[in-house]
N, C-alpha and C positions, 0 to 999 in steps of 0.2 A: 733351288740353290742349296749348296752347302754349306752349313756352321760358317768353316772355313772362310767362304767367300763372300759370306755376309760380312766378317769381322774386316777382310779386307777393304770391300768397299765403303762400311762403314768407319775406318778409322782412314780410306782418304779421303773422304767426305769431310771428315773433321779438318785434315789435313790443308785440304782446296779451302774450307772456310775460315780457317786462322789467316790462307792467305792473301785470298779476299778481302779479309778487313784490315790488313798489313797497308796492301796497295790502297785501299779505300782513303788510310790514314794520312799515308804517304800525297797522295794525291791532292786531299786537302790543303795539306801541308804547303806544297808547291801551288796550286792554285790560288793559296793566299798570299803567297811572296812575289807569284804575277801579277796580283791585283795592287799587292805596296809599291811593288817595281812600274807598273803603271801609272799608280798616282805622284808617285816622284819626277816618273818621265812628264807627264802633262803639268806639274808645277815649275819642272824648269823650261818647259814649252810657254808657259806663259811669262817667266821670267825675263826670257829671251824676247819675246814680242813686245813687252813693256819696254824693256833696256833698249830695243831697236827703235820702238818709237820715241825714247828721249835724242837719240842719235838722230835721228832724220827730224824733231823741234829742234834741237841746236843747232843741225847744221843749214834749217832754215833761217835760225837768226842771228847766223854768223856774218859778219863783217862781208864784204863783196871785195875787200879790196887783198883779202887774205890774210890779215892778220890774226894775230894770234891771242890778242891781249886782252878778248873777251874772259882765256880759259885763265889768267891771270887774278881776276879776283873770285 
Protein backbone atom coordinates (compact mmCIF):
# COMPACT_ATOMS: atom_id res chain seq x y z
CA UNK A 1 0.00 0.00 0.00
CA UNK A 2 0.81 3.58 -0.20
CA UNK A 3 1.70 6.26 2.54
CA UNK A 4 -1.26 7.77 0.91
CA UNK A 5 -3.72 5.19 1.43
CA UNK A 6 -2.61 4.15 4.71
CA UNK A 7 -3.45 7.69 6.07
CA UNK A 8 -6.72 7.37 4.46
CA UNK A 9 -7.87 4.34 5.73
CA UNK A 10 -6.44 5.16 8.72
CA UNK A 11 -8.08 8.36 9.49
CA UNK A 12 -11.61 6.61 8.35
CA UNK A 13 -10.89 4.10 10.71
CA UNK A 14 -10.78 6.88 13.28
CA UNK A 15 -13.58 8.44 11.65
CA UNK A 16 -16.09 4.83 11.81
CA UNK A 17 -14.89 4.78 15.45
CA UNK A 18 -15.93 8.28 16.92
CA UNK A 19 -18.97 6.98 15.14
CA UNK A 20 -19.50 3.97 16.66
CA UNK A 21 -19.27 5.21 19.93
CA UNK A 22 -21.62 8.29 19.04
CA UNK A 23 -24.38 5.59 18.26
CA UNK A 24 -23.25 3.35 21.01
CA UNK A 25 -24.04 6.66 23.36
CA UNK A 26 -26.99 7.41 21.65
CA UNK A 27 -28.37 3.94 21.96
CA UNK A 28 -27.90 3.73 25.50
CA UNK A 29 -29.46 6.82 25.91
CA UNK A 30 -32.80 5.72 24.31
CA UNK A 31 -32.67 2.26 25.76
CA UNK A 32 -32.81 3.73 29.00
CA UNK A 33 -35.80 6.06 28.32
CA UNK A 34 -37.53 2.57 27.09
CA UNK A 35 -36.76 1.14 30.08
CA UNK A 36 -38.31 4.46 32.27
CA UNK A 37 -41.26 4.56 29.59
CA UNK A 38 -41.77 1.07 30.62
CA UNK A 39 -41.77 1.13 34.01
CA UNK A 40 -44.25 3.98 33.97
CA UNK A 41 -46.32 2.15 31.54
CA UNK A 42 -46.54 -1.12 34.10
CA UNK A 43 -47.20 1.40 37.18
CA UNK A 44 -50.09 2.82 35.61
CA UNK A 45 -51.11 -0.79 34.48
CA UNK A 46 -51.31 -1.72 37.80
CA UNK A 47 -53.03 1.61 38.87
CA UNK A 48 -55.56 0.85 36.50
CA UNK A 49 -56.14 -2.76 37.76
CA UNK A 50 -56.43 -1.70 41.45
CA UNK A 51 -58.79 1.28 40.57
CA UNK A 52 -60.85 -1.39 38.41
CA UNK A 53 -61.04 -3.59 41.32
CA UNK A 54 -62.32 -0.86 43.67
CA UNK A 55 -65.03 -0.46 40.87
CA UNK A 56 -66.18 -3.89 40.52
CA UNK A 57 -66.13 -4.13 45.24
CA UNK A 58 -68.48 -1.04 45.15
CA UNK A 59 -70.36 -2.02 42.59
CA UNK A 60 -70.66 -5.38 44.34
CA UNK A 61 -71.98 -3.52 47.53
CA UNK A 62 -74.03 -1.35 45.89
CA UNK A 63 -77.72 -1.02 46.79
CA UNK A 64 -79.83 -3.44 44.34
CA UNK A 65 -82.63 -1.23 44.38
CA UNK A 66 -80.40 1.53 42.50
CA UNK A 67 -79.79 4.01 44.55
CA UNK A 68 -77.42 6.30 44.90
CA UNK A 69 -76.98 7.24 48.38
CA UNK A 70 -74.39 4.80 49.30
CA UNK A 71 -71.86 7.44 47.10
CA UNK A 72 -73.34 10.19 49.34
CA UNK A 73 -71.39 9.77 52.46
Amino acid sequence: MYPTQVEILTQRSLFLEAELEKKSRQLQEKTEEVRMETDKNNAAKEVIKSLMMQVKGNSARAPQDGSAEHLIH
